[in-house]
N, C-alpha and C positions, 0 to 999 in steps of 0.2 A: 318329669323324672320317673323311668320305671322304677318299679318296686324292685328288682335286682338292687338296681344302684341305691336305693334307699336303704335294702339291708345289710350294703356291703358299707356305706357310709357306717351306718348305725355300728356294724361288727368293727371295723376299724377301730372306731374311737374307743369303745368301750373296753375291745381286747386290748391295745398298744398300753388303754393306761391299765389295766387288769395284771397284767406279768403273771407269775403264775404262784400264788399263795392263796392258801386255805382260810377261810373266814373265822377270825377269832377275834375280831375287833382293831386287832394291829394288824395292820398293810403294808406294803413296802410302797414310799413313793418314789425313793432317791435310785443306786446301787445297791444301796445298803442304811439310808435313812430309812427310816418308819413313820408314821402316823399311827396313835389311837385313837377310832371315832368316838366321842365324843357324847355326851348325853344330851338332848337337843334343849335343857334349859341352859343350854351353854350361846343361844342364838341371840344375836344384836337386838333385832326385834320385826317383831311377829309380819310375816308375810302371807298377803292371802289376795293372791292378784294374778294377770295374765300376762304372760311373758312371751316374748319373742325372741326365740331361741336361735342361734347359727352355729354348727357344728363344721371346724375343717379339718382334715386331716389330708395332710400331702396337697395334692391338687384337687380333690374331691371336697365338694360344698354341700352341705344340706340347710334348708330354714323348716321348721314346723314350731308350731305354737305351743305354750303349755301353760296350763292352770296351777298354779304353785300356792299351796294353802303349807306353811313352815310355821309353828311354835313349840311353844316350851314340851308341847307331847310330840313334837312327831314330825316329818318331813312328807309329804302327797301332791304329787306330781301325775297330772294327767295331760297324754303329748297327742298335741290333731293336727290335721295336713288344715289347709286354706281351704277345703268345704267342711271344716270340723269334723272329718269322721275321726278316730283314734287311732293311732297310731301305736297306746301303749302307757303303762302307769307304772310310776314309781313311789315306794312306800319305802320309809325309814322309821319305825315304832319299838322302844326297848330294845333299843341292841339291836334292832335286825334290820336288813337290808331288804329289799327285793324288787326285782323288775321285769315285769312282762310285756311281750312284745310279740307279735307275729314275722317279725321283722328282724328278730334277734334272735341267735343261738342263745338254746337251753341251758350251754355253759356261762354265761355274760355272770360276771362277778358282780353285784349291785354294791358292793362294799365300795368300790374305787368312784361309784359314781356321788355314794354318800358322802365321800373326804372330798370330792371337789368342791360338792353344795358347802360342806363345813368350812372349808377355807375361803368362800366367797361371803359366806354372811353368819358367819358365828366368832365370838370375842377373838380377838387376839392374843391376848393376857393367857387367853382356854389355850388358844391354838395352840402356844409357845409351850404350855405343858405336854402338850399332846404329843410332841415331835422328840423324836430319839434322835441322836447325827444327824440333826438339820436345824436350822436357826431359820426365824421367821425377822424381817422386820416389815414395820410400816411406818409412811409418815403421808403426809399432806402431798399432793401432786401439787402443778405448778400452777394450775388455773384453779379457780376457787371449788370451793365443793368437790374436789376431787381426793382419793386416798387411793395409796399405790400399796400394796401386800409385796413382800419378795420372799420367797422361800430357796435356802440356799443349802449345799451339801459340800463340805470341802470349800469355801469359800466360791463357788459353782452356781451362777443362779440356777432354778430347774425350776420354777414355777415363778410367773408373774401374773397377778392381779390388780387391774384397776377399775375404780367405783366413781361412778360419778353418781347425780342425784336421778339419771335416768338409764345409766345400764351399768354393765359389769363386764370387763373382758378379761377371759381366764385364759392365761398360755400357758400349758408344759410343755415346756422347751425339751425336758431331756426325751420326753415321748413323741414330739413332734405332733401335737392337734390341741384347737383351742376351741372356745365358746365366743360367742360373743350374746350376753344376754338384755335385752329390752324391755321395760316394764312399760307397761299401758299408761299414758300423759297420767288418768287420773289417779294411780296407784305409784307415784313414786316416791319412796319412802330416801327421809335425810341420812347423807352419809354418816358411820362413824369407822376412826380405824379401829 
């Protein structure tokens, strides 16, 4: 895959779910729902593993890896293609966002990338505080070990998440691109909703 198409993947996903608001902790996910992110000992529990990451958006695929060290301080994210060079790092520390990338426009919002990691593995009970016009539920998928997240707006789902004991797949529907994420066999941490 050229590097065009990697930057136009990468720009896709991050803009579609970015919209266009200014960084102050609340984001807009829905029309008119909100998200506030969240202080990170609000996280299920501590992640420090390698993941395998799938980004789509439209008809456009991308896979690259990334090292995901997540606790009660902080969020650090470092992304590599299949010969490990970098691709790019993301940090979440006190409030703040940030992600750089050679690959990505200087405008890329890290805030929106922070409310997704938040809704795939930080409490529930937090989340439901966090959201303005929009209800969260979760319960049990159908196969064991699994937990479903819905986040809804107007009775509207616009975000679905499910966990199983070895990956996470994140949809936003109203923006159209999802994740699909993979943890390393020896790092997979037990579900909770």
């Amino acid at each position: 895959m050229t590097t065009l198409k990697i930057s136009f993947l990468f720009a896709a996903v991050f803009l579609f779910s970015c919209g266009n608001v200014s960084f102050d902790k609340e984001i807009l996910l829905g029309e008119r729902g909100s998200f506030t992110l969240l202080d990170p000992a609000y996280i299920e529990e501590a992640l420090d593993t390698e993941q395998r990451i799938t980004a789509r958006y439209g008809d456009t695929e991308f896979t690259a890896g990334a090292w995901v060290q997540a606790d009660a301080k902080g969020i650090s994210m470092l992304f590599f293609n299949n010969f490990g060079a970098s691709l790019g790092e993301f940090e979440y520390h006190s409030g703040a966002a940030a992600i750089s990338s050679p690959y990505l426009p200087k405008n890329i919002k890290a805030e929106y990338f922070a409310a997704d990691f938040q809704l795939c593995y930080y409490r529930v009970e937090e989340l439901q505080k966090a959201l303005a016009g929009l209800t969260i539920k979760s319960d049990a998928g159908e196969i064991p070990g699994t937990s479903i997240r819905r986040i809804y707006e107007d009775g509207a789902l616009i975000i679905e998440i499910i966990k199983t004991y070895t990956d996470v797949t994140y949809t936003n529907k109203l923006r159209g691109y999802s994740y699909t994420i993979v943890n390393t066999p020896a790092q997979n941490q037990a579900v909770e909703n």
